[in-house]
C-alpha positions as CSV (number, residue, x, y, z in Angstrom):
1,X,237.5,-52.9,-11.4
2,X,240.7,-53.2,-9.7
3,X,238.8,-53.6,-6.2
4,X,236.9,-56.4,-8.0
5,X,240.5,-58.1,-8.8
6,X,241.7,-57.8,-5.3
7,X,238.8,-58.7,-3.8
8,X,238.4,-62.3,-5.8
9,X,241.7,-62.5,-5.7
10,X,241.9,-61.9,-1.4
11,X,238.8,-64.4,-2.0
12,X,240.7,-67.0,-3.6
13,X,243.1,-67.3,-1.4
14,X,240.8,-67.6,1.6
15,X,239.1,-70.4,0.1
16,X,243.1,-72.2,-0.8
17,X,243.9,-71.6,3.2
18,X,240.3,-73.3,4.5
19,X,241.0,-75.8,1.9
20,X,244.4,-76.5,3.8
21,X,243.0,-76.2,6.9
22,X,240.6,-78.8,6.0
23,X,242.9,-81.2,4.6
24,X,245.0,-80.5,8.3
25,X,242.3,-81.8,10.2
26,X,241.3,-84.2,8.1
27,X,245.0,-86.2,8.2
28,X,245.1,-85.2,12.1
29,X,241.5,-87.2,12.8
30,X,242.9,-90.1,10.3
31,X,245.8,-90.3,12.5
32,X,244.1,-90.2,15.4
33,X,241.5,-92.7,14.3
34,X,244.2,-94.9,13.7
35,X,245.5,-94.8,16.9
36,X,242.6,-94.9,18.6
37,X,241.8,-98.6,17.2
38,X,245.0,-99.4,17.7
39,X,245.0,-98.6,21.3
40,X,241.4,-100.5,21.5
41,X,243.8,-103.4,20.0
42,X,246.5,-103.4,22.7
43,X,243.3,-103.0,25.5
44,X,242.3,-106.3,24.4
45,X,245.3,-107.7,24.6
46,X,246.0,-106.9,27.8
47,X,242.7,-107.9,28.9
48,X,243.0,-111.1,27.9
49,X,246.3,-111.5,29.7
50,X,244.9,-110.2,32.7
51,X,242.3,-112.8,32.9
52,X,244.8,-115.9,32.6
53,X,246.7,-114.0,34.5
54,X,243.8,-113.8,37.0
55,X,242.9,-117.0,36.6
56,X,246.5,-118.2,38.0
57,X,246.5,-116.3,40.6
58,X,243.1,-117.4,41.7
59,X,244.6,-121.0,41.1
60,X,242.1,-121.9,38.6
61,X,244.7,-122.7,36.2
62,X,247.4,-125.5,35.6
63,X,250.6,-123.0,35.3
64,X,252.0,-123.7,38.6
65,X,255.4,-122.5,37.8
66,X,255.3,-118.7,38.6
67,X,255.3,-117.9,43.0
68,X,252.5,-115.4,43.4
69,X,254.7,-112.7,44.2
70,X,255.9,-113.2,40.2
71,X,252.3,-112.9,39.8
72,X,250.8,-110.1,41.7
73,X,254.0,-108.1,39.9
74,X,252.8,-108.7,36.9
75,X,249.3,-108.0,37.7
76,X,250.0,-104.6,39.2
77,X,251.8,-104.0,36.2
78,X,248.7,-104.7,34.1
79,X,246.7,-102.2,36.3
80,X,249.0,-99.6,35.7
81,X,249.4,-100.2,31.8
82,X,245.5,-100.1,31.5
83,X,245.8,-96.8,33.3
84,X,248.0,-95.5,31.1
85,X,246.0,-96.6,28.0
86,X,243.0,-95.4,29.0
87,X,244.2,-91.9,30.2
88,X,245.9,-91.9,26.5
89,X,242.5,-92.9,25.0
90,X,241.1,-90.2,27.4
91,X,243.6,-87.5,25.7
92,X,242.5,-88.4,22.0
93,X,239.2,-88.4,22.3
94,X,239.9,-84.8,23.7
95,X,241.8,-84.3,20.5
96,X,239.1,-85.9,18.6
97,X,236.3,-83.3,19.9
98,X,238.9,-80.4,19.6
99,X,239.1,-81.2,15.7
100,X,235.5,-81.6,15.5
101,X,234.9,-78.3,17.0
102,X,238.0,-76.7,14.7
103,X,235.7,-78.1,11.9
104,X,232.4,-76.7,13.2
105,X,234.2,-73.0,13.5
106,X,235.3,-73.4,10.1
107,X,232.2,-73.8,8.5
108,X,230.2,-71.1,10.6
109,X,232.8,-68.6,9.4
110,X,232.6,-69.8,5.7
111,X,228.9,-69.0,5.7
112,X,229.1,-65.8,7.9
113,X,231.3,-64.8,5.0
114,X,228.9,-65.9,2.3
115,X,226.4,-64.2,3.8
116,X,228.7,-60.7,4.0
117,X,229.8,-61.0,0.3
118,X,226.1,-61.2,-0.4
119,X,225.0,-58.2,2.4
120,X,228.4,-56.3,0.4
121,X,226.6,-57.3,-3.7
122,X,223.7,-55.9,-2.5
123,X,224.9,-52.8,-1.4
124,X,227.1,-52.2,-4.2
125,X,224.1,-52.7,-6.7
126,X,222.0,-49.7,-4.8
């Protein structure tokens, strides 16, 4: 009887830790989420500006106030911003697949112990 106690009691607070766990990775992938679409945001934006900014350097457009040096500055500094955006996107989605395989793990151990407390019942009962 005392076994019994310890054991649902041990069992209890297994299930309070996975519960924890969950919750974890479920904030974590809400955060990331949210940074994902607002990187996605700030992608956009900087596409945009690097087609006026295209466009003037091309001389397509009116804006004849900035040299091309000015220009091609600011360009290259596009380029490297989208770099750095994507390689950021690169390293949440990483983070992403990490929590969805956290996740995964987490419920193939909650049934491989389901399926020992019910091995463990039916031994007990022989």
């Amino acid at each position: 009887k005392r076994t019994l106690r310890r054991r649902r009691k041990l069992e209890k607070e297994t299930k309070q830790l996975i519960k924890q766990e969950e919750l974890k990775r479920l904030h974590k992938a809400q955060a990331v989420q949210r940074q994902l679409e607002e990187l996605e945001e700030r992608q956009r934006a900087l596409e945009i500006f690097g087609v006026k900014l295209e466009r003037e350097l091309r001389g397509e457009s009116d804006s004849g106030t900035k040299d091309e040096t000015q220009m091609l500055h600011e360009w290259f500094e596009l380029v490297v911003e989208k770099n750095k955006l994507m390689r950021y996107e690169s390293e949440l989605l990483i983070i992403a697949q990490e929590l969805e395989l956290e996740d995964h793990q987490s419920r193939l151990e909650q049934k491989l112990r389901e399926k020992m407390a019910i091995d463990g019942k039916s031994k007990e009962s022989m």
